[in-house]
Structure formats: structure tokens, C-alpha cells
N, C-alpha and C positions, 0 to 999 in steps of 0.2 A: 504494500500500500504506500504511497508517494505521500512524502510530506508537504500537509498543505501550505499554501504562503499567506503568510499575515496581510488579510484587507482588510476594507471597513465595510461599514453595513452597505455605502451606495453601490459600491463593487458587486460586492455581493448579489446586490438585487440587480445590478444592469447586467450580469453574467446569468443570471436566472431569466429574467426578457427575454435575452437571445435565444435562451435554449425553448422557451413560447411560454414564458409563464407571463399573467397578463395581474396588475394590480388591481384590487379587492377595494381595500381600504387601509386608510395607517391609523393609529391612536396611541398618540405620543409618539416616542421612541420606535416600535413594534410596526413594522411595514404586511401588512398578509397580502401572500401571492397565490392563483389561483392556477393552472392549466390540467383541464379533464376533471376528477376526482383526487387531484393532489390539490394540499394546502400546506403550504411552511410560512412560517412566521420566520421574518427576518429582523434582528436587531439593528436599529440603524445608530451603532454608536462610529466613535472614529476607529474602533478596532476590533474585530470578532476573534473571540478565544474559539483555540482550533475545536475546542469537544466539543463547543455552541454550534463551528461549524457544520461537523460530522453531522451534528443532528439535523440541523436544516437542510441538509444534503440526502439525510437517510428519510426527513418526511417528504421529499422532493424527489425520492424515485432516484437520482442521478450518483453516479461513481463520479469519487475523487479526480480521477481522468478526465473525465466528461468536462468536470468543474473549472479543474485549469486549465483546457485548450478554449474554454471561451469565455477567458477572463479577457 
């Protein structure tokens, strides 16, 4: 498994767009993205710790790989 690289929350959610996830709504901090029947909650702070990220990544369906060719 590839070590992930430290983004931030907008990163995070413009790499999840690309792959077709479409935004929901935010409230506060906390961005929800939607594509099909997946839903992850993304932190939009200036830095995602990696386990935050795994997770948002494992309720978004997508492999680590997936994640960093479309950062």
C-alpha cells in the first residue's frame, strides 16, 4: 500500500470531483460528496491526517492509487 501525501481538505475534494463525485452540501468544516450510492464526508481543514484519509477513501469506494494519480 503507497504512502499517502499530506493534502488539505480542498485537495482532497477536487481529486474526489475528478474521479465524479458531485457536492451535496458542507456544514462548517465537513464538505459531503455524493457519486451513485457512495457518500464521504470530507474535512476541509489545511491538513488531512492520513487514517482521516484512509477513511474517506475507504467510504468513497477508491484505492490509494486511484487517489494519487488524480491529485
Amino acid at each position: 500500500m503507497p504512502k499517502l501525501p499530506c493534502v488539505s481538505g480542498a485537495k482532497v475534494a477536487k481529486a474526489l470531483e475528478r474521479l465524479g463525485f458531485v457536492r451535496q452540501r458542507q456544514k462548517g468544516s465537513h464538505l459531503v460528496l455524493r457519486r451513485g450510492g457512495s457518500v464521504c464526508v470530507v474535512p476541509m481543514h489545511r491538513e488531512v491526517d492520513q487514517g482521516t484519509l484512509r477513511g474517506v477513501l475507504r467510504q468513497a469506494g477508491i484505492s490509494p492509487e486511484e487517489f494519487v494519480d488524480n491529485l
